[in-house]
N, C-alpha and C positions, 0 to 999 in steps of 0.2 A: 571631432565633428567632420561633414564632409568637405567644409571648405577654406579648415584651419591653414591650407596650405598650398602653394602654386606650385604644381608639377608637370613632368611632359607625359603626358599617353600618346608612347610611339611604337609605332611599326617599321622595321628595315631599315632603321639607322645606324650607321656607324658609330661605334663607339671611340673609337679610334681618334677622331675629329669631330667630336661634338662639343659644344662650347656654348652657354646661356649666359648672359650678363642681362642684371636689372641696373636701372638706372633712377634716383630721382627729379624731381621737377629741374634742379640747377644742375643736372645734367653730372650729378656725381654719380659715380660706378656703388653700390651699396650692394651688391651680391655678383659673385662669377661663381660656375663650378664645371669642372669636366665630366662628372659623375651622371649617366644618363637616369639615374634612380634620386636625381635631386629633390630635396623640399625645400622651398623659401616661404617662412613662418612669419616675415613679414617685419623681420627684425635685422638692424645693423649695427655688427660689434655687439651683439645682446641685447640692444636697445630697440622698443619696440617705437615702431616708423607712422610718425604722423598718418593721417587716417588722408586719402588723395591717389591722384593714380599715377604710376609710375608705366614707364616703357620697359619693355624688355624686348633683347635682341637674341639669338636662336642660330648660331651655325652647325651646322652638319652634312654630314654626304650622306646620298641614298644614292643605290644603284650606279655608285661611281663619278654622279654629279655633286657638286659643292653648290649647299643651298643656304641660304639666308633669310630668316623669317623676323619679322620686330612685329610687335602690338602694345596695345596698354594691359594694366594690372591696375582694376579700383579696387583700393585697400579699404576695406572696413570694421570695425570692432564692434 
């Protein structure tokens, strides 16, 4: 479905230096990946993740700058 899963739609990112980390509420690391073509299905170690919102943090460069983005992700089933 369309919203099985959290990914980036990006334009003029470097691949190079791109980096996503999810986080949950106690502030554990429960997903990273360098792959700009990530999915996070919402699950950690295979285990599907309480239904709540988590933070995610977002490094990359565009255009030769080093950028840093964080938001929330509300998980639901």
């Amino acid at each position: 479905d369309n919203n099985d899963y959290f990914q980036l739609i990006h334009t003029g990112i470097s691949s190079s230096n791109f980096l996503v980390e999810i986080y949950n509420r106690w502030g554990q690391k429960i997903f990273a990946s360098s792959d700009l073509s990530f999915k996070w299905d919402g699950k950690y170690e295979g285990i599907d993740q309480e239904i709540g919102v988590y933070v995610y943090i977002i490094y990359y460069d565009i255009n030769g700058s080093s950028i840093v983005k964080s938001g929330t992700i509300t998980l639901v089933r």
